[in-house]
C-alpha positions as CSV (number, residue, x, y, z in Angstrom):
1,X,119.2,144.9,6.6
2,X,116.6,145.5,4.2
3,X,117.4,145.3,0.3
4,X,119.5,148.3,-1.3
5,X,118.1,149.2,-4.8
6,X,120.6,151.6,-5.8
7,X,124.3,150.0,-6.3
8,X,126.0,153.3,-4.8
9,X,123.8,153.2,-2.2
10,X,125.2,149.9,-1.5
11,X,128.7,150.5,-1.6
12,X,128.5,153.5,0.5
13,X,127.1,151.0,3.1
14,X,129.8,148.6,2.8
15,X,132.5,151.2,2.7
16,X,131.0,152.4,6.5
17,X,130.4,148.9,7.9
18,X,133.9,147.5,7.0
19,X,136.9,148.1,8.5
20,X,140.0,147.7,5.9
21,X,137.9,146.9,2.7
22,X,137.7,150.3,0.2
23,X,134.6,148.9,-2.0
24,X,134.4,152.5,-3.5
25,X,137.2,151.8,-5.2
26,X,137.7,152.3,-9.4
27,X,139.0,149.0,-11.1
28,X,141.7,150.7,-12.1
29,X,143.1,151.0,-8.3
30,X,141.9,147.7,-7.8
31,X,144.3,146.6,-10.5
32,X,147.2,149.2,-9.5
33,X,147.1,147.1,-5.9
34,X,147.0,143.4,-7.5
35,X,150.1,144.6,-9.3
36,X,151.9,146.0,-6.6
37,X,151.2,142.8,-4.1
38,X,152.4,140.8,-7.0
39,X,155.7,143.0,-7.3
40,X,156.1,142.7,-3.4
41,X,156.1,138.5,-4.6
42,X,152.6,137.8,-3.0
43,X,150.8,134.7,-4.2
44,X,148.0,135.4,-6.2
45,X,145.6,134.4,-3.7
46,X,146.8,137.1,-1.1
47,X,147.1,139.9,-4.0
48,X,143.5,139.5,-5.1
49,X,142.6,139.8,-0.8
50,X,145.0,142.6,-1.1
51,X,143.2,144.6,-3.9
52,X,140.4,145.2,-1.8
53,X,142.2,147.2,1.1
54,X,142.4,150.7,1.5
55,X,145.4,152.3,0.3
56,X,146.9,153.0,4.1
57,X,146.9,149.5,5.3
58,X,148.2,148.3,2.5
59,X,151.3,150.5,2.1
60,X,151.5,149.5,6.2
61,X,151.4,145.7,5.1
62,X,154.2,145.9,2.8
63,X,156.6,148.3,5.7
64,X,155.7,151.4,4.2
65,X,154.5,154.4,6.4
66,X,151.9,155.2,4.2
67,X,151.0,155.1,0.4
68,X,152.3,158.2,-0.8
69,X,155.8,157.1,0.7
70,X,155.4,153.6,-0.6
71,X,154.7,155.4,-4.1
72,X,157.5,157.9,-4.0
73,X,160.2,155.2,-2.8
74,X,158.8,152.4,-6.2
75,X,158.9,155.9,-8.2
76,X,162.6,156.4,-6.7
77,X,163.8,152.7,-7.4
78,X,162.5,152.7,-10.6
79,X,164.1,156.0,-11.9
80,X,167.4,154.4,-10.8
81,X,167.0,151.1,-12.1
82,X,166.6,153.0,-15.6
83,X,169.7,154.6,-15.2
């Protein structure tokens, strides 16, 4: 592989030559996912591993169908804990 220049360039190369790993991603969803491995009680080894996954594997990892239905069940849970 020669030498990408351009940083999007680069990431857009990544993105297609990995499997599970989103390296597209904004640091704020990189952030939102090291959170929500560390709510499911992941060490903080696996949540940073975890950060870097695409959003469908990683609502599939923690038993979830996908990642709108993992985010509508924590949005359910935590509109009743707050009752």
């Amino acid at each position: 592989m020669e030498f990408i220049h351009d940083p999007d360039a680069f990431r857009r190369y990544i993105a297609s030559s990995c499997g599970c790993i989103n390296a597209v991603q904004s640091r704020e969803e990189r952030r939102m996912k090291y959170k929500l491995a560390r709510h499911f009680r992941c060490s903080w080894q696996s949540a940073q591993r975890y950060r870097d996954w695409r959003k469908s594997p990683f609502a599939k990892r923690f038993g979830y169908s996908s990642w709108d239905s993992m985010i509508t069940s924590l949005t359910k849970d935590l509109e009743e804990s707050e009752k």
